[in-house]
C-alpha positions as a Markdown table, in Angstrom:
| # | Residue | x | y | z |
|---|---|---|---|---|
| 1 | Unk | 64.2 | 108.8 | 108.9 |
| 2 | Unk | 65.3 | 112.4 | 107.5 |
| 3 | Unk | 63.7 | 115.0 | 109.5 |
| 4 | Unk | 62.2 | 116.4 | 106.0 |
| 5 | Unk | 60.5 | 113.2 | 104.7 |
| 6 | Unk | 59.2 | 112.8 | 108.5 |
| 7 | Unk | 57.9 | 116.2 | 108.4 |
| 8 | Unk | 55.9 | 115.4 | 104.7 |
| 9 | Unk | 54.6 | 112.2 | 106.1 |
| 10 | Unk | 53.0 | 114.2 | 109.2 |
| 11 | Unk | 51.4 | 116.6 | 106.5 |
| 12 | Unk | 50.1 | 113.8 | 104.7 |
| 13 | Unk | 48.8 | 112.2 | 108.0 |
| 14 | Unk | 46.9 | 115.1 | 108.9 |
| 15 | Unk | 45.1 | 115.8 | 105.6 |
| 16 | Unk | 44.1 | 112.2 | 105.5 |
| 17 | Unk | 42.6 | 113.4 | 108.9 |
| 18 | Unk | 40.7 | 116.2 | 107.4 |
| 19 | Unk | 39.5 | 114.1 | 104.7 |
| 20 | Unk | 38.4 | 111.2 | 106.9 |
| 21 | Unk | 36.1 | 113.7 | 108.7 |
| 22 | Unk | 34.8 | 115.3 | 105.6 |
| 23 | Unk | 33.7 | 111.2 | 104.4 |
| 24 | Unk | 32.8 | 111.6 | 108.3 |
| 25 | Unk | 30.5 | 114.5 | 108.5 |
| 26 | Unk | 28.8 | 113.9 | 104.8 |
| 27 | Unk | 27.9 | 110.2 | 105.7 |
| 28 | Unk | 26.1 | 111.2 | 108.5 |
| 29 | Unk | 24.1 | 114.2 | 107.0 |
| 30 | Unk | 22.3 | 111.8 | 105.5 |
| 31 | Unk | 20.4 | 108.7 | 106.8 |
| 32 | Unk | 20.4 | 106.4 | 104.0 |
| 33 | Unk | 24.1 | 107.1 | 103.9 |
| 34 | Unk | 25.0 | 106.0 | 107.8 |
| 35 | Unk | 22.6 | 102.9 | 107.3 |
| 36 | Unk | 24.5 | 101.9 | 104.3 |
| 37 | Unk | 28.0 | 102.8 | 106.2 |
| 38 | Unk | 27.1 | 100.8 | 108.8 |
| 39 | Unk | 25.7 | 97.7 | 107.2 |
| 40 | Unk | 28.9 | 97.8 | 105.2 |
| 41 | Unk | 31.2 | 98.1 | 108.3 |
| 42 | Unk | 29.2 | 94.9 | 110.2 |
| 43 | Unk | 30.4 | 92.7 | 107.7 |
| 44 | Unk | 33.5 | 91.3 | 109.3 |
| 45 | Unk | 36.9 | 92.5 | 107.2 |
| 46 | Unk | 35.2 | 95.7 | 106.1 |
| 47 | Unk | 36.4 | 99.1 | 107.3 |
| 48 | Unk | 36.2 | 103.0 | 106.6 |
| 49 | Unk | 37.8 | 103.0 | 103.7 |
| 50 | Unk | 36.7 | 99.5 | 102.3 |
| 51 | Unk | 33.1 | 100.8 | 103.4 |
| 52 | Unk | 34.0 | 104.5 | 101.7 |
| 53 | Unk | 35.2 | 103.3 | 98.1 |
| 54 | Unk | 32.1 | 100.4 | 97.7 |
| 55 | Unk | 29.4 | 103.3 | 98.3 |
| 56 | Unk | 31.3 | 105.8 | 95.8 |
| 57 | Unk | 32.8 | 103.6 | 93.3 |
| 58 | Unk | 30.3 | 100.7 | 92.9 |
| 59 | Unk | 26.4 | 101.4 | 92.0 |
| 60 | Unk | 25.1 | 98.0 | 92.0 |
| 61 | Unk | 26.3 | 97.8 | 95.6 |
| 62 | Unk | 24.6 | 101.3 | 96.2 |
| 63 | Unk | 21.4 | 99.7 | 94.6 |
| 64 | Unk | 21.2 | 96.5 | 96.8 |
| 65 | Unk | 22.3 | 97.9 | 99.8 |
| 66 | Unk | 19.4 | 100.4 | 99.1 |
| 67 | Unk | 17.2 | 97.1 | 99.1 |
| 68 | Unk | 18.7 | 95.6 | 102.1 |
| 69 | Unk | 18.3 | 98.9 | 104.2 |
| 70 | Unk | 14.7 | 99.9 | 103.1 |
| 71 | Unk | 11.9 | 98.9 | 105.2 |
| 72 | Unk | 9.9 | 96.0 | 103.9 |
């Protein structure tokens, strides 16, 4: 690979990094939010960024996972 597409790839690589710990660090200031990351990521196929884009993008599976988490 060309030394200057190598060297955008590694640029690319490390702000995915930054952003990964961002998602990261946010998730975790807030309860709800890790008990809804990691009920998402115990279902088998379901990773970061799967688990990421469902609790941003979709609010009906921000609603029942808010039923599923809270204490009955």
């Amino acid at each position: 690979m060309h030394k200057p597409i190598q060297t955008i790839l590694n640029t690319i690589k490390k702000e995915l990094q930054g952003i990964d710990k961002q998602l990261d660090k946010l998730v975790n200031s807030v309860s709800e939010g890790r008990q809804r990351h990691d009920l998402l990521l115990s279902t088998e196929g379901v990773g970061n960024v799967l688990a990421y884009t469902l609790m941003s993008e979709l609010p009906e599976v921000k609603k029942s996972l808010h039923l599923a988490v809270s204490p009955r």
